[in-house]
PyMOL commands that place a pseudoatom at each C-alpha (Angstrom):
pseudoatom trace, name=CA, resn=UNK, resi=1, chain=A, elem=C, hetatm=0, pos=[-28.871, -119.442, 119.655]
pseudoatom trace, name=CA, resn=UNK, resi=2, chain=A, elem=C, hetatm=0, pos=[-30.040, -122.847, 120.568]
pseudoatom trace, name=CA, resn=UNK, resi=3, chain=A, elem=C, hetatm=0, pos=[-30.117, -124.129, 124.376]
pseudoatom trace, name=CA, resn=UNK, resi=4, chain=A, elem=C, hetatm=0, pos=[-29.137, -127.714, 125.284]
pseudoatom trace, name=CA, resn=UNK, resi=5, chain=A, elem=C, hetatm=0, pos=[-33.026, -130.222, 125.818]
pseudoatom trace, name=CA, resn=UNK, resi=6, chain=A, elem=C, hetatm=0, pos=[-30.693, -131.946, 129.001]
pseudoatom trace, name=CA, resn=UNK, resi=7, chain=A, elem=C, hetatm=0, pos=[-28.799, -128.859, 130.646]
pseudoatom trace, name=CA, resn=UNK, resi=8, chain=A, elem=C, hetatm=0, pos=[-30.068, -125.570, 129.088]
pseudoatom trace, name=CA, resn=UNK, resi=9, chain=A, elem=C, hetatm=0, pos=[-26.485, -124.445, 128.245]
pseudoatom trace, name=CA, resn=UNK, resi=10, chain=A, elem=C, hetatm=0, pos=[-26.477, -122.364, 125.362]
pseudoatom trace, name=CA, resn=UNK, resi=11, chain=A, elem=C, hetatm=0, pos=[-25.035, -123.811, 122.510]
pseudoatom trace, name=CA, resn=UNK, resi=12, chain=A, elem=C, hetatm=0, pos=[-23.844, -122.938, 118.667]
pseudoatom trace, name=CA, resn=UNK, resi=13, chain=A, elem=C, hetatm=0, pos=[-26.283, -123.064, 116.007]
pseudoatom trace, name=CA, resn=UNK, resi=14, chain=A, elem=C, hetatm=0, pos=[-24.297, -125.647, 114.051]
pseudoatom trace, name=CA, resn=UNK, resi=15, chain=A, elem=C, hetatm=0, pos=[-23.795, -127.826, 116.902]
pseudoatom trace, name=CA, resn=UNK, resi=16, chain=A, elem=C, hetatm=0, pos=[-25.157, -131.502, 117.477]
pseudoatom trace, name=CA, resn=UNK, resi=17, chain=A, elem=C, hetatm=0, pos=[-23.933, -132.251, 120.962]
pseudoatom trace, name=CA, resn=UNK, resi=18, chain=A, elem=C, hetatm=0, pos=[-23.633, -129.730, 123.836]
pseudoatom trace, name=CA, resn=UNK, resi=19, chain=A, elem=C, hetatm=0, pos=[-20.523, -129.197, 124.801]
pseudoatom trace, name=CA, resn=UNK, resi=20, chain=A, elem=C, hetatm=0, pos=[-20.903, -129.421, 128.656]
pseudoatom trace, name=CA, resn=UNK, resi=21, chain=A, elem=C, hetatm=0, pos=[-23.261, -132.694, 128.981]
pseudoatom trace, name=CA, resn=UNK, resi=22, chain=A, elem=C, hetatm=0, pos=[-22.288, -134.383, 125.150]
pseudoatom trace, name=CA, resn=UNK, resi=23, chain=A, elem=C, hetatm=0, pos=[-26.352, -134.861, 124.804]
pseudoatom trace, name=CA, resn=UNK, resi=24, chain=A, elem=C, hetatm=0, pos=[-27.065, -134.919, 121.028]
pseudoatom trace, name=CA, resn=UNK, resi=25, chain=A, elem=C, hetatm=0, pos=[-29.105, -132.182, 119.861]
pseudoatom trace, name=CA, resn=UNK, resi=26, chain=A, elem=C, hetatm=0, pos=[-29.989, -133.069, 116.046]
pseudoatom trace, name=CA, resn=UNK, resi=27, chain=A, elem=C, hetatm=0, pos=[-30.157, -136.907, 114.725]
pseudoatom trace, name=CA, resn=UNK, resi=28, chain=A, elem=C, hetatm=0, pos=[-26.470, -138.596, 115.559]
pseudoatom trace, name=CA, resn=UNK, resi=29, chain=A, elem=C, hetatm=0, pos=[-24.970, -139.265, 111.443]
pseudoatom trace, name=CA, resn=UNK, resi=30, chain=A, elem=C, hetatm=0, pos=[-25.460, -142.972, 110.464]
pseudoatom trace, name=CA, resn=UNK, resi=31, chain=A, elem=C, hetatm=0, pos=[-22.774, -145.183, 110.430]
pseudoatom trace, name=CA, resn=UNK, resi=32, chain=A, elem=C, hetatm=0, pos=[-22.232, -145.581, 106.503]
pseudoatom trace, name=CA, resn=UNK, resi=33, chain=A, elem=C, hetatm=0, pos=[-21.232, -141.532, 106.469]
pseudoatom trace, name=CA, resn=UNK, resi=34, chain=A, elem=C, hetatm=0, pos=[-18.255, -141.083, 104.759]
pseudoatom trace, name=CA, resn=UNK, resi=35, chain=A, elem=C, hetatm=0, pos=[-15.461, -140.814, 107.138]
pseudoatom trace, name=CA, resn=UNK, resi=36, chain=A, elem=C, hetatm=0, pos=[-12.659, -137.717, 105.913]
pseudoatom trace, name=CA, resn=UNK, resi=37, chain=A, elem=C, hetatm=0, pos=[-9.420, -138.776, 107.136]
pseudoatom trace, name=CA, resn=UNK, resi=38, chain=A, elem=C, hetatm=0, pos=[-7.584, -135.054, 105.474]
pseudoatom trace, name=CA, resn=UNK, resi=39, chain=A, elem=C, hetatm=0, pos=[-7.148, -133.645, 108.685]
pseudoatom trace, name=CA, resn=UNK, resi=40, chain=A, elem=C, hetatm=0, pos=[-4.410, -133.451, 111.021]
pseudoatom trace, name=CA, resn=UNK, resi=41, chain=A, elem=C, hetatm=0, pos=[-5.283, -134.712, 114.328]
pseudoatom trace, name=CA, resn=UNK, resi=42, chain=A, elem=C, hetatm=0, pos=[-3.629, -131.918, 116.063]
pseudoatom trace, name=CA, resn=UNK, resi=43, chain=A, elem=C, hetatm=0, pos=[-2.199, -128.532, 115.079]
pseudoatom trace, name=CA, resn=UNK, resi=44, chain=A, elem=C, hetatm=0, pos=[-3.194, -125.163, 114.755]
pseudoatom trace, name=CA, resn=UNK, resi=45, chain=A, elem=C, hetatm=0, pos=[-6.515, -123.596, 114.167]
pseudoatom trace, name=CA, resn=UNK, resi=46, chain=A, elem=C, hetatm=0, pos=[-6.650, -121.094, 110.803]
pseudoatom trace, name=CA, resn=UNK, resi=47, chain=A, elem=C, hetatm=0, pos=[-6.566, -118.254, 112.794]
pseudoatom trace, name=CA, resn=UNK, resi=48, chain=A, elem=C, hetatm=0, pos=[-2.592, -119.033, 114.201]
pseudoatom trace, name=CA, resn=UNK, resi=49, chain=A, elem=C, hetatm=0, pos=[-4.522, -119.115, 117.873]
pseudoatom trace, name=CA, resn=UNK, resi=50, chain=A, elem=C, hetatm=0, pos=[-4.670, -121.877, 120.430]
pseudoatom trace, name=CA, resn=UNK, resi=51, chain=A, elem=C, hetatm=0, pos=[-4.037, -125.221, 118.982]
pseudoatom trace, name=CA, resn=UNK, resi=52, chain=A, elem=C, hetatm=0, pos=[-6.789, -127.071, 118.282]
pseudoatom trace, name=CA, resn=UNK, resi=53, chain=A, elem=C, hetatm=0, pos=[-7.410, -131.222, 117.787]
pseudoatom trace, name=CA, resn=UNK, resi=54, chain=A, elem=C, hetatm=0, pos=[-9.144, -132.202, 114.315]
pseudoatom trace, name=CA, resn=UNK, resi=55, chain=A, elem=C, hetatm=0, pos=[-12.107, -134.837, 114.290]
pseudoatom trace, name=CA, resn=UNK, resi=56, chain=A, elem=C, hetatm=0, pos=[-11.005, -138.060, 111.876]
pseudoatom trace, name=CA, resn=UNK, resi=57, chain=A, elem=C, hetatm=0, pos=[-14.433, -138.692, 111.209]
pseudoatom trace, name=CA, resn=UNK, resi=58, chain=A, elem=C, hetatm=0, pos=[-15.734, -135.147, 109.610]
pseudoatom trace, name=CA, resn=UNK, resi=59, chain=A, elem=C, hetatm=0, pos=[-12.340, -132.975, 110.301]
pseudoatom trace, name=CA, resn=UNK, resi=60, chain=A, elem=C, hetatm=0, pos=[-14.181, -130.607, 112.151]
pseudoatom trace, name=CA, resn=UNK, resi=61, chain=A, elem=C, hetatm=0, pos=[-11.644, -128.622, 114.321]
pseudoatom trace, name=CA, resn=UNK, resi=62, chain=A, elem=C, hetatm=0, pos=[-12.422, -128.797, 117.801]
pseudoatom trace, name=CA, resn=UNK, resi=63, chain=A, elem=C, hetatm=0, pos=[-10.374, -127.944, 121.307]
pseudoatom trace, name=CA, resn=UNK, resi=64, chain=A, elem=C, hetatm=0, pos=[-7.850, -129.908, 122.493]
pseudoatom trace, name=CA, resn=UNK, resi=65, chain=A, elem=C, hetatm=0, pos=[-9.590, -131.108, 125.970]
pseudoatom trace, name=CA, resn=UNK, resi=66, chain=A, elem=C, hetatm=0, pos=[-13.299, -131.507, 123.939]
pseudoatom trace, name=CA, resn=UNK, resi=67, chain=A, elem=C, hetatm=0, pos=[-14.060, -135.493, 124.807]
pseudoatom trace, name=CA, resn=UNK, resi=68, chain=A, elem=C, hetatm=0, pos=[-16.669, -135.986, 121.363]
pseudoatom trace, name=CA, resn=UNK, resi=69, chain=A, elem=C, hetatm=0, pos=[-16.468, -133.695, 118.335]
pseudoatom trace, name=CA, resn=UNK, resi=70, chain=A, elem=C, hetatm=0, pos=[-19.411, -131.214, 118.149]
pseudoatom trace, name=CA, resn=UNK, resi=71, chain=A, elem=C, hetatm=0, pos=[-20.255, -131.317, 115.035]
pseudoatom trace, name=CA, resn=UNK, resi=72, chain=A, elem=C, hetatm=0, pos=[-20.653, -135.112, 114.229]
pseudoatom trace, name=CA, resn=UNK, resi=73, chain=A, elem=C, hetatm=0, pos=[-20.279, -136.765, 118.011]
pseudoatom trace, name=CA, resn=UNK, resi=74, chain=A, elem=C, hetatm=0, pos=[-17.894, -138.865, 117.541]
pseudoatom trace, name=CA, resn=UNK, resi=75, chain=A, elem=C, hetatm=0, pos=[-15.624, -139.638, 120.579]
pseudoatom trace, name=CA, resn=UNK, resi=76, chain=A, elem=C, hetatm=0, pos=[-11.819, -139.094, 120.059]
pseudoatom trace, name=CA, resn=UNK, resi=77, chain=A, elem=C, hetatm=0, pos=[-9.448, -141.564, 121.485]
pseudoatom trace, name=CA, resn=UNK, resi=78, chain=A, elem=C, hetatm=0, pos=[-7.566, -140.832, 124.327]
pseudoatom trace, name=CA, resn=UNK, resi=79, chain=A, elem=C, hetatm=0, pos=[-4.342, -139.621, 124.092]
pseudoatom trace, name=CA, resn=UNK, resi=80, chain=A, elem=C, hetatm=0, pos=[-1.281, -140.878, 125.868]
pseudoatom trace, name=CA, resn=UNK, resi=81, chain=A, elem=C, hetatm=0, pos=[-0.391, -139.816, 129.442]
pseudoatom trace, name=CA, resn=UNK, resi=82, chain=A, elem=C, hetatm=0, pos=[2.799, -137.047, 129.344]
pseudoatom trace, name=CA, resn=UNK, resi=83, chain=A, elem=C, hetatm=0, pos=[5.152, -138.328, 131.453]
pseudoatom trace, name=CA, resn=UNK, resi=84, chain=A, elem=C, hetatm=0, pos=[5.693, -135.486, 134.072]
pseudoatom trace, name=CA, resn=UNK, resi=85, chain=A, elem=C, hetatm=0, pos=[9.344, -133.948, 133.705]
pseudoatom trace, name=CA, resn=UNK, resi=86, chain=A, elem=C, hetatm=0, pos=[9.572, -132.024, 136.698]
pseudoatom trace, name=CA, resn=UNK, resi=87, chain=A, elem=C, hetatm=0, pos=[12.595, -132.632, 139.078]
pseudoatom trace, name=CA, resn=UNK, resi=88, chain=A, elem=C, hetatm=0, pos=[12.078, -133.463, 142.853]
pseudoatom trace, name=CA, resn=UNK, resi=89, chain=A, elem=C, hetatm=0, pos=[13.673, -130.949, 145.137]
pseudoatom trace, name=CA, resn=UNK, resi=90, chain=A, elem=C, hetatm=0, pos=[14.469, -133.619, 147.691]
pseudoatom trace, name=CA, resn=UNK, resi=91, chain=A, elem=C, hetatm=0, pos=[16.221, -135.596, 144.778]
pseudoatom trace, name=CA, resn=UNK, resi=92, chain=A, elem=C, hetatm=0, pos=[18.412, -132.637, 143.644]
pseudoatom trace, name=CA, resn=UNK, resi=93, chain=A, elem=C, hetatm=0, pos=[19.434, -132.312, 147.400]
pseudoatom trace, name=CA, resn=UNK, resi=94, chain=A, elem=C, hetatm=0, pos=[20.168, -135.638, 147.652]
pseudoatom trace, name=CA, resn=UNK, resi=95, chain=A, elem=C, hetatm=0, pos=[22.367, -136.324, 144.379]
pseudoatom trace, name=CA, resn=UNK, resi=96, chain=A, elem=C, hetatm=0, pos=[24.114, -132.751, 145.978]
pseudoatom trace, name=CA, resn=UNK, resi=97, chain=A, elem=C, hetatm=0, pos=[25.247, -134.399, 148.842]
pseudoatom trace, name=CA, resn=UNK, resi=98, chain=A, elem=C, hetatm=0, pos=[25.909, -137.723, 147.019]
pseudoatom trace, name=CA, resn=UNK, resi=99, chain=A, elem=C, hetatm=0, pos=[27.412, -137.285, 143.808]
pseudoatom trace, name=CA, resn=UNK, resi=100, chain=A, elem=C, hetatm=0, pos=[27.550, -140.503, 142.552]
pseudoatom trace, name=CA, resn=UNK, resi=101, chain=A, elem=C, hetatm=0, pos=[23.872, -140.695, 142.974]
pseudoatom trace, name=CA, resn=UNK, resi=102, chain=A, elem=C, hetatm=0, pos=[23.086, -137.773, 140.596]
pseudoatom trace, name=CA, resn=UNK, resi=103, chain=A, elem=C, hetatm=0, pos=[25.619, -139.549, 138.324]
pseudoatom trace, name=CA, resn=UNK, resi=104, chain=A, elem=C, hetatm=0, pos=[23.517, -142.768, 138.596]
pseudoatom trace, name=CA, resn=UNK, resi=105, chain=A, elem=C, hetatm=0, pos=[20.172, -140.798, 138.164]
pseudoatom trace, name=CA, resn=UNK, resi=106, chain=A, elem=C, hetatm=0, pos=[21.478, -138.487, 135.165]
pseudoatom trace, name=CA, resn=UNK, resi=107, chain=A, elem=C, hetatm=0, pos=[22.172, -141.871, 133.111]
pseudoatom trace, name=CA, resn=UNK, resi=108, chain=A, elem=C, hetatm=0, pos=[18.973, -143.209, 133.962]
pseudoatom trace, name=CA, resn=UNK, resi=109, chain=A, elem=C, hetatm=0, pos=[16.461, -140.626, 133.262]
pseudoatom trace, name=CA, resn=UNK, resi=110, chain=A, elem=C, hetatm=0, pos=[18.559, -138.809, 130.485]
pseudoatom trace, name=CA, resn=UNK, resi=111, chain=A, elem=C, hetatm=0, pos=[16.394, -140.377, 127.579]
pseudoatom trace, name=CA, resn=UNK, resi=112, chain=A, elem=C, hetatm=0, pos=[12.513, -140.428, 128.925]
pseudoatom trace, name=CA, resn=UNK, resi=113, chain=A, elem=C, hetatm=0, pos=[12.633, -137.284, 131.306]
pseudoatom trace, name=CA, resn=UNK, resi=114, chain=A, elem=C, hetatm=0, pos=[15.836, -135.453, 130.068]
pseudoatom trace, name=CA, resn=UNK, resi=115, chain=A, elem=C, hetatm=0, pos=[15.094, -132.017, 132.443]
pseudoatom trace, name=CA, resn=UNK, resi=116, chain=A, elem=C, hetatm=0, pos=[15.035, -134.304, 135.615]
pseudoatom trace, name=CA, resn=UNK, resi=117, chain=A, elem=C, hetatm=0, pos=[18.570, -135.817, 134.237]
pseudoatom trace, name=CA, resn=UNK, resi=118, chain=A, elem=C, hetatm=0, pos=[19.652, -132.517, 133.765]
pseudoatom trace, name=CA, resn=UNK, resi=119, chain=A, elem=C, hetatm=0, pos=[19.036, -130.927, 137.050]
pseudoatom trace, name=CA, resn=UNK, resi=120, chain=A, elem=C, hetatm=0, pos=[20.151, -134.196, 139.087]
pseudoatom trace, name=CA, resn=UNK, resi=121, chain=A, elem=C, hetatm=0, pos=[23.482, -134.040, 136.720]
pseudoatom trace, name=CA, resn=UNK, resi=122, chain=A, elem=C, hetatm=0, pos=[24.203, -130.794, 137.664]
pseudoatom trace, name=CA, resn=UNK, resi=123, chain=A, elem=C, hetatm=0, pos=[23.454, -130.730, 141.161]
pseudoatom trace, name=CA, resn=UNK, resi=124, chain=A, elem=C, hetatm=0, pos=[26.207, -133.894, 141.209]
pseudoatom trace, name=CA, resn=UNK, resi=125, chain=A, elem=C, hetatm=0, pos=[28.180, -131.390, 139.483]
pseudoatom trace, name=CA, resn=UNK, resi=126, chain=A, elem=C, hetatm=0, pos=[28.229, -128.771, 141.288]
pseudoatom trace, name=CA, resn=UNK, resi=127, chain=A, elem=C, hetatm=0, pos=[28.659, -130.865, 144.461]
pseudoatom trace, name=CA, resn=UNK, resi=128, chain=A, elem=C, hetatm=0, pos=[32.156, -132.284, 143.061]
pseudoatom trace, name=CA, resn=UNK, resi=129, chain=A, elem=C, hetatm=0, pos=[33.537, -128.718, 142.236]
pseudoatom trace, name=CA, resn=UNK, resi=130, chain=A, elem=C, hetatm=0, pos=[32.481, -127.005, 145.646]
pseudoatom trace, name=CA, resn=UNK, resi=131, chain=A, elem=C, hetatm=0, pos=[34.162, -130.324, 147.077]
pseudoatom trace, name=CA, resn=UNK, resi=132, chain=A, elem=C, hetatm=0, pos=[37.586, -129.812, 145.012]
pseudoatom trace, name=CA, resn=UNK, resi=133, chain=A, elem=C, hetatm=0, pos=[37.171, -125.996, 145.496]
pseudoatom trace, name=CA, resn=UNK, resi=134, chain=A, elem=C, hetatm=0, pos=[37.290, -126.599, 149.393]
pseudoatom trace, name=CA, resn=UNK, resi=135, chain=A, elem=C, hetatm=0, pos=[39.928, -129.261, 149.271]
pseudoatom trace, name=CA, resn=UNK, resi=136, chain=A, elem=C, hetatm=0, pos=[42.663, -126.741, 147.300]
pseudoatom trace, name=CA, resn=UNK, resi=137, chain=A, elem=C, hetatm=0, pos=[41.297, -124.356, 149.763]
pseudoatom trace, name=CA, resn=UNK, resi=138, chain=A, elem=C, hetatm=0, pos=[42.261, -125.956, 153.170]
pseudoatom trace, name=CA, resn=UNK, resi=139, chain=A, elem=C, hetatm=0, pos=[45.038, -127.572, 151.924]
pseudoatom trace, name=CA, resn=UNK, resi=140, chain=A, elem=C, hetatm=0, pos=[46.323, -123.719, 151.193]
pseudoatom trace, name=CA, resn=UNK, resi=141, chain=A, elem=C, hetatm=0, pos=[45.217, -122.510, 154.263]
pseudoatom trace, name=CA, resn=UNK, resi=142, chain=A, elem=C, hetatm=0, pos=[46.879, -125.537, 156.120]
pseudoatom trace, name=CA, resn=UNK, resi=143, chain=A, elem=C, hetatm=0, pos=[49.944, -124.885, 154.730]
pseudoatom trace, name=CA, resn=UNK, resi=144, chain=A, elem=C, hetatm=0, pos=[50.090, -121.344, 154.800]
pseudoatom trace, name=CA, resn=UNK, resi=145, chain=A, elem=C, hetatm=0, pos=[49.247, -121.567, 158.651]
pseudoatom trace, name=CA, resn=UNK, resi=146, chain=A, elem=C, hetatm=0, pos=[52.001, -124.697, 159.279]
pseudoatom trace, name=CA, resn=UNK, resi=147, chain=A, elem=C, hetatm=0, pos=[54.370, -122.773, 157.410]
pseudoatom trace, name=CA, resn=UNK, resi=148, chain=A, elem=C, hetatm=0, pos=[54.209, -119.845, 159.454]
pseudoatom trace, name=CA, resn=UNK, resi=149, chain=A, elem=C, hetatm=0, pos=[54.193, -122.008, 162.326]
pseudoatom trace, name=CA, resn=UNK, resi=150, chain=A, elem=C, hetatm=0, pos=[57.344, -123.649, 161.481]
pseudoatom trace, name=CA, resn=UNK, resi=151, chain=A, elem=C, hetatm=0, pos=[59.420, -120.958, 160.325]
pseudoatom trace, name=CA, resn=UNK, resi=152, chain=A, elem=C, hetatm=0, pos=[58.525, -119.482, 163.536]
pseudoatom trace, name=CA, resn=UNK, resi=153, chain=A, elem=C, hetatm=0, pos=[59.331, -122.640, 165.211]
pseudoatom trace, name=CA, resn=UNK, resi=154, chain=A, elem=C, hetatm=0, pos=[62.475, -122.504, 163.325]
pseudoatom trace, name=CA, resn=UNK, resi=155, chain=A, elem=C, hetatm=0, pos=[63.892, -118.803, 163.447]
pseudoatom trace, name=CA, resn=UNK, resi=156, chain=A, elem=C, hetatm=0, pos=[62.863, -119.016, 167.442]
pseudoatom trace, name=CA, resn=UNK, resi=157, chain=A, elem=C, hetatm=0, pos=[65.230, -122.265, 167.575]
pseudoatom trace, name=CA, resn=UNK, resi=158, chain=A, elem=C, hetatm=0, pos=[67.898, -120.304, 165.675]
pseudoatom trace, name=CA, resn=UNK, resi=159, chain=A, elem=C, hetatm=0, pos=[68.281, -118.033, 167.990]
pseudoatom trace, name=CA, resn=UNK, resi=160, chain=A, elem=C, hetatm=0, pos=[67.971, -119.857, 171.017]
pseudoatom trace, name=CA, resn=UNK, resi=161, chain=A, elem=C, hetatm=0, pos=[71.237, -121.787, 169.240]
pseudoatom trace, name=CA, resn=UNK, resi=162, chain=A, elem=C, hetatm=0, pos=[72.748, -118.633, 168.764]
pseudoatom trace, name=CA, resn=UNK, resi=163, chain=A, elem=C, hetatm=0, pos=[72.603, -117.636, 172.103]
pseudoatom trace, name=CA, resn=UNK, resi=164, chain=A, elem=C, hetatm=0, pos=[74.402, -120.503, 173.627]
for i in range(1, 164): cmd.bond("trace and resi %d" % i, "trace and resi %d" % (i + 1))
show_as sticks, trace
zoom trace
């Protein structure tokens, strides 16, 4: 096993750059090399393990975080930022307490960070049924306590009438 001339990290046989520092450790390939293009950028390695990034210049498979390609050096572009989908916990609260906010927010965020849209959706949701559940419930218990009220009211002024 070969050791890295820059940073004495052991590296692969087959390697040209060292995979902690990137300094090349054979000739870099000249720039007429024929470029294979067969590759994937992304998938699968052949084992079915951890998914693994292809080089476009010599299709050497290489992992997913690896800035240059070992085998050839060749820098792979940058990939696009993922857009973080996590909900906030103080935004779920709020579109709890105001419904019409979650509403708002669900039709928003539903098409470039659907989980967020789904959690501020239902916490609207939820809000409006515990809201309806606890109107029907008072408005039972109200009347349920008025009407025993009043029918008391009313037998105990029956029979004050009676007794005259």
């Amino acid at each position: 096993m070969k050791t890295c001339p820059n940073c004495h990290n052991a590296v692969g046989d087959t390697d040209t750059f060292c995979a902690v520092c990137g300094a090349a450790l054979q000739a870099a390939p000249t720039q007429n090399a024929p470029v294979y293009n067969t590759a994937p950028p992304y998938g699968a390695n052949a084992a079915g393990g951890a998914p693994v990034k292809y080089c476009q210049h010599c299709g050497n498979p290489c992992d997913v975080n690896a800035a240059v390609c070992l085998k050839c050096g060749c820098a792979f572009t940058p990939t696009q930022p993922v857009k973080v989908d996590e909900p906030s916990i103080w935004l779920r609260i709020a579109c709890f307490f105001i419904p019409v906010l979650g509403l708002i927010m669900f039709l928003v965020e539903r098409d470039e960070r659907p989980k967020c849209a789904k959690s501020y959706g239902m916490a609207a949701l939820i809000s409006v049924i515990l809201q309806v559940v606890f109107v029907v419930l008072f408005y039972i218990i109200f009347f349920v306590i008025f009407g025993v009220v009043f029918s008391t009211a009313v037998t105990d002024y029956s029979y004050y009438m009676m007794m005259l």
